[in-house]
C-alpha positions in Angstrom: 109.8 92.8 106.5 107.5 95.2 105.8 103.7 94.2 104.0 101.1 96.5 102.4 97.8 95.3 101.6 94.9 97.0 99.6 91.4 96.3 99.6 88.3 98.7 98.0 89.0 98.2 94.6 86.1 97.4 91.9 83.6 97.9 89.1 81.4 101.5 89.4 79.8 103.6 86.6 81.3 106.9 85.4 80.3 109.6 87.9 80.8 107.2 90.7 83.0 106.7 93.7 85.2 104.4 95.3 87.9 104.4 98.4 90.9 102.4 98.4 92.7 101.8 101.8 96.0 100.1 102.3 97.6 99.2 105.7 101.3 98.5 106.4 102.6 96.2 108.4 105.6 94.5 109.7 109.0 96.0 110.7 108.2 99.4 110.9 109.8 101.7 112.9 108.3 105.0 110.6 106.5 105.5 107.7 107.2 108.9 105.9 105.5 109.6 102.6 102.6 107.0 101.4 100.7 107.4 98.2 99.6 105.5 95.2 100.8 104.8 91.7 98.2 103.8 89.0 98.9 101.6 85.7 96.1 101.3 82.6 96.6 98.8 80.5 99.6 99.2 77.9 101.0 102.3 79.7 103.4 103.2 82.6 102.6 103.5 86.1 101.9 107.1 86.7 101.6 108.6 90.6 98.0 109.9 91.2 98.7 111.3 95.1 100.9 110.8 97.6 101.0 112.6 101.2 104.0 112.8 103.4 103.6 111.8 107.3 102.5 115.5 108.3 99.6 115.4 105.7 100.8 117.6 103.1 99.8 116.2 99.8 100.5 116.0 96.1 97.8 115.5 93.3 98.3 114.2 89.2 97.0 117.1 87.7 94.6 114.7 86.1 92.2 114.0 89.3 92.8 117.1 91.1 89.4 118.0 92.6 88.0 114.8 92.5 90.8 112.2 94.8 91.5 113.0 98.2 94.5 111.2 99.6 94.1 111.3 103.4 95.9 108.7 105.9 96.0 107.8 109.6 99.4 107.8 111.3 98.1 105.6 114.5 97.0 102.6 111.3 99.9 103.0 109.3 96.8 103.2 106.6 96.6 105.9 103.4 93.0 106.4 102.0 92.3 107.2 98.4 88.5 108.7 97.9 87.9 108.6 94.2 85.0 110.4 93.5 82.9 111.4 89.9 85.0 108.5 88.3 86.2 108.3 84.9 86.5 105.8 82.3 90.2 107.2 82.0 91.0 106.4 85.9 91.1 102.4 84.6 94.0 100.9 85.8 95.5 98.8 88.8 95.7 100.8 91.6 99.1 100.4 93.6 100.0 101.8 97.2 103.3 102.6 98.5 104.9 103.7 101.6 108.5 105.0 102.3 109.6 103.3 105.3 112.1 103.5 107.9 112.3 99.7 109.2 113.1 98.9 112.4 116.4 97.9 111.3 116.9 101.5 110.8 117.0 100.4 106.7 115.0 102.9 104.2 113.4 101.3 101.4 109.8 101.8 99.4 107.3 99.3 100.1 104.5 97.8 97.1 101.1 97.0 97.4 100.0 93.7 95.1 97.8 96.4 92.9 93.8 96.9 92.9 91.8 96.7 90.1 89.7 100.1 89.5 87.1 99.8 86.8 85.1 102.6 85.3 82.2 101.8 82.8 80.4 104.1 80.7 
């Protein structure tokens, strides 16, 4: 099986930053794309970036110019920067990563979810 776990989640003022990471591990013979999914409270899950194994990325219109999505092939980690936060970018933060198991099986892979809390 294959595991994902987050960490960098948390409270920060608007205009702040924070950097989530999330390693996979487990039965992994590749990892294609990786990216991250974020849910507020009372809506759906909506995909904030996501970057495929040769780096090229895709941004929610929404934090264009202020989320970098970057990731490190040798860690099997994807990085979200989150920088001049916004009340709006509330929500649990979930990675994912496409993965080809060892088993030669293709399946997405979950994170448990991060909390990300902006205050006025």
């Amino acid at each position: 099986q294959v595991q994902l776990v987050e960490s960098g989640g948390g409270l920060v003022q608007a205009g702040g930053s924070l950097r989530l990471s999330c390693r996979a591990s487990g039965s992994i013979f590749r990892i294609n794309t990786m990216g991250w999914y974020r849910q507020a409270a009372g809506k759906q899950r909506e995909l904030v970036a996501r970057i495929t194994a040769g780096g090229s990325t895709n941004y929610a219109d929404s934090v264009k110019g202020r989320f970098t999505i970057s990731r490190d092939n040798a860690k099997n980690t994807v990085y979200l920067q989150m920088n001049s936060l916004k009340p709006e970018d509330t929500a649990v933060y979930y990675c994912y990563a496409d993965v080809l198991t060892s088993a030669r099986a293709q399946y997405d892979f979950w994170g448990q979810g991060t909390q990300v809390t902006v205050s006025n």
